[in-house]
C-alpha positions as CSV (number, residue, x, y, z in Angstrom):
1,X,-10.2,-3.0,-36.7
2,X,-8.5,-4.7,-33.4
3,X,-6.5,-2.2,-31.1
4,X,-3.0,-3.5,-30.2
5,X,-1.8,-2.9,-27.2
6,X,1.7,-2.9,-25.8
7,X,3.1,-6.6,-24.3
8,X,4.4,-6.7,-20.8
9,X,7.8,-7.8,-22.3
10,X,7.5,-4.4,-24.8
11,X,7.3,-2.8,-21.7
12,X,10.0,-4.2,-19.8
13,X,12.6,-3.8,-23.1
14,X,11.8,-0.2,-22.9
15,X,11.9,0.0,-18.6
16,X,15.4,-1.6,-19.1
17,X,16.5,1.3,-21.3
18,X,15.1,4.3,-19.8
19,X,16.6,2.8,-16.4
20,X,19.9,2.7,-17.5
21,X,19.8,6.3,-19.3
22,X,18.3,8.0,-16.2
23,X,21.3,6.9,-13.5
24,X,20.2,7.8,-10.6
25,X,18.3,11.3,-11.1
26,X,14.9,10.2,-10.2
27,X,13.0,13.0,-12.2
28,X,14.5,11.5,-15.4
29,X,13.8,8.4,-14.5
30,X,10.3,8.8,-13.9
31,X,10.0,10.6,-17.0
32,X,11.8,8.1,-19.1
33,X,9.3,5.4,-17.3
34,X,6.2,6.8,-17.7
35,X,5.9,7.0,-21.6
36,X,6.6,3.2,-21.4
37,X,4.2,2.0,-18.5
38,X,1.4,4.3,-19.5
39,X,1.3,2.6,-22.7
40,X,0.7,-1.0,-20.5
41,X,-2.2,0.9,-18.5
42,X,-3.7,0.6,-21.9
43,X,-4.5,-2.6,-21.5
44,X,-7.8,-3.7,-20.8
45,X,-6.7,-6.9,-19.4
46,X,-3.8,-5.8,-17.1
47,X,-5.7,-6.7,-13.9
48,X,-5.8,-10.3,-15.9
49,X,-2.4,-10.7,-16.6
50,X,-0.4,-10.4,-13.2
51,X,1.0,-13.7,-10.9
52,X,-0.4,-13.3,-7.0
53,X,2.4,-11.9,-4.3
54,X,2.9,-11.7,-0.8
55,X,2.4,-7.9,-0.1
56,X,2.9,-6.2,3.3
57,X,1.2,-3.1,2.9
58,X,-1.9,-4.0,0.6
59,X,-4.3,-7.1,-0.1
60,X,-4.2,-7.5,-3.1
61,X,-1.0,-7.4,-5.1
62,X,0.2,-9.4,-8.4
63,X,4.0,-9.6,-10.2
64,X,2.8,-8.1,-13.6
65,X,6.8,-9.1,-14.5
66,X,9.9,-10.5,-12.4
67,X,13.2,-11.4,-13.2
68,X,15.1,-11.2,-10.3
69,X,15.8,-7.6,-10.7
70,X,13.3,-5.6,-12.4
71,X,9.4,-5.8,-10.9
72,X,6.4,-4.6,-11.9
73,X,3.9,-4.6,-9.3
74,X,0.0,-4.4,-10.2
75,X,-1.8,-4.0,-6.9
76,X,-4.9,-2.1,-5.2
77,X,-4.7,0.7,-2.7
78,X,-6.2,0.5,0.2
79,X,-9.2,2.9,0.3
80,X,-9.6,4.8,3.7
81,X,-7.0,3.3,5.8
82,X,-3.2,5.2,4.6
83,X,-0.5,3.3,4.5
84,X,1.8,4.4,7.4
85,X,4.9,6.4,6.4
86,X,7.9,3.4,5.2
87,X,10.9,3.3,3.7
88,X,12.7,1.0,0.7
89,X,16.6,1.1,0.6
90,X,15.5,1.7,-2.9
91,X,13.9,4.0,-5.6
92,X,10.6,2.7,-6.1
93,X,8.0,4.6,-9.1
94,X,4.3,4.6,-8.1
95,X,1.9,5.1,-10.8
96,X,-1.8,5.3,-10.4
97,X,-3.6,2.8,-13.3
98,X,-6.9,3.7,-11.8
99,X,-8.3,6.1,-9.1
100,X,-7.5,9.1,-7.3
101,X,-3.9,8.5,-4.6
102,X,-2.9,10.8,-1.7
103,X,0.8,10.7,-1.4
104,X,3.3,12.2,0.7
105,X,6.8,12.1,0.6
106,X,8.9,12.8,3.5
107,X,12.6,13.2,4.9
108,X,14.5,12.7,7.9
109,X,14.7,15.9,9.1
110,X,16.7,14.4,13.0
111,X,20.3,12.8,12.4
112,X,19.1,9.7,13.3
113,X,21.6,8.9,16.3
114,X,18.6,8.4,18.2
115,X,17.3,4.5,17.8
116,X,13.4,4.3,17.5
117,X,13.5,8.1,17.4
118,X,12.4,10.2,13.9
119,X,11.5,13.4,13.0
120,X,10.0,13.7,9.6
121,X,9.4,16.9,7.1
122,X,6.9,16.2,4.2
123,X,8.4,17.0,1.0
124,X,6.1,16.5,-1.2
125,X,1.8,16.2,-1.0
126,X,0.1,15.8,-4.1
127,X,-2.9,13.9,-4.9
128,X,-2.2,11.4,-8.1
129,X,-4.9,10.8,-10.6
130,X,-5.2,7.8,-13.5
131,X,-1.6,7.8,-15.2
132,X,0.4,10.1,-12.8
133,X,2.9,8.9,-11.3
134,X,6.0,9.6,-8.5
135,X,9.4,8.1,-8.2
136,X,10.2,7.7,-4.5
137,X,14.4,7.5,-3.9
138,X,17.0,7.8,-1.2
139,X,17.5,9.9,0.4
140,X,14.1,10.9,0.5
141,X,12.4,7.1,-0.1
142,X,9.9,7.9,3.0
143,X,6.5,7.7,1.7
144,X,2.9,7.0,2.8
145,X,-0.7,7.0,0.5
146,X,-3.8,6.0,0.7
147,X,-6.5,5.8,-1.9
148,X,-9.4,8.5,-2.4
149,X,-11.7,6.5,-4.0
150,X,-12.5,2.4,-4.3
151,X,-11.2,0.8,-6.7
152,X,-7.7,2.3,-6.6
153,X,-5.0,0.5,-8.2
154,X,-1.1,1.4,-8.4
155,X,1.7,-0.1,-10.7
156,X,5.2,-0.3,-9.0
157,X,8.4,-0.6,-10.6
158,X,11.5,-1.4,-9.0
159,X,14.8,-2.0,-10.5
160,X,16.4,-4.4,-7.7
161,X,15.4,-5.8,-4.4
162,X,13.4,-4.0,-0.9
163,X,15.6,-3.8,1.7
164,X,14.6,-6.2,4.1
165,X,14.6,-4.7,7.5
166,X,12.4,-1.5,6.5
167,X,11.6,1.5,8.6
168,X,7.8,2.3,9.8
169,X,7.4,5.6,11.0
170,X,4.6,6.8,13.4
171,X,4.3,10.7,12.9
172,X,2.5,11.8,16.2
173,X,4.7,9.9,18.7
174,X,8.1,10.5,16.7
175,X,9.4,7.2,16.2
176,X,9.7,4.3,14.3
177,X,9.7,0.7,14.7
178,X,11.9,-1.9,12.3
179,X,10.2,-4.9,10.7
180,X,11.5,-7.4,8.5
181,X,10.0,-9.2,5.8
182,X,9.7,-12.9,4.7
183,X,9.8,-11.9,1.6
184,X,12.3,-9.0,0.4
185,X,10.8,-8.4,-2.6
């Protein structure tokens, strides 16, 4: 007997939902989403399915869906080499389809009056494991991760667009540095 699995478009139906019953309390949110996108990391053919993307952070990095507001994001993490502490301008869910993920969260803990200038607290520290999963929102959308082990792959969603001129935070000198994208998405 074949095993069905969940369509992308399923998915998305059920995304769109749990999106607009959450609001903006993230820990609902990512608890509404992960019933719906662990069900997609079913799929033996995910890393099949997805349309290349221009990534900033990452290689490798496919639009599983796009509509001009909701993404999902397939892509691999980079193994050994963390991806510096960055903001969003918007929530953003990382959930780990396969592999081990270090993550930190962090806030602002200066004022920032100071251009260039940041002082960062971690939040939160946790390493992710296949199907776990964090929501990352303002105003604590700082976050940096780096995979464990090779092979590594995170599903993003995002219900809107990157803010184009993001912060990118060093955490031993203090500051930060704005870069745009050619891209925002």
């Amino acid at each position: 007997m074949a095993v069905a699995f969940t369509s992308v478009r399923d998915c998305v139906a059920q995304l769109v939902d749990a999106i607009a019953r959450s609001g903006d309390d993230a820990e609902a949110l990512g608890n509404a989403m992960s019933g719906p996108v662990r069900e997609l990391m079913r799929r033996p053919d995910l890393l099949m399915l997805g349309i290349p993307r221009q990534a900033n952070n990452v290689g490798f990095s496919e639009y599983l869906y796009y509509d001009g507001q909701l993404s999902i994001l397939l892509y691999e993490v980079p193994t050994g080499k963390p991806v510096p502490p960055h903001d969003h301008g918007i929530w953003e869910s990382l959930f780990v389809y396969r592999g081990r993920v270090r993550h930190w969260v962090y806030e602002r803990a200066d004022d920032g009056s100071v251009p260039g200038r940041s002082d960062l607290r971690i939040v939160s520290e946790r390493v992710l494991e296949q199907g776990d999963f964090a929501v990352i929102a303002p105003p604590r959308d700082i976050h940096s991760f780096v995979a464990l082990t090779e092979g590594t792959y995170g599903i993003t969603v995002l219900d809107g667009a990157y803010r184009p001129d993001r912060h990118y935070y060093n955490l031993e000198t203090g500051t930060y540095v704005v870069k745009g994208q050619k891209n925002a998405r």
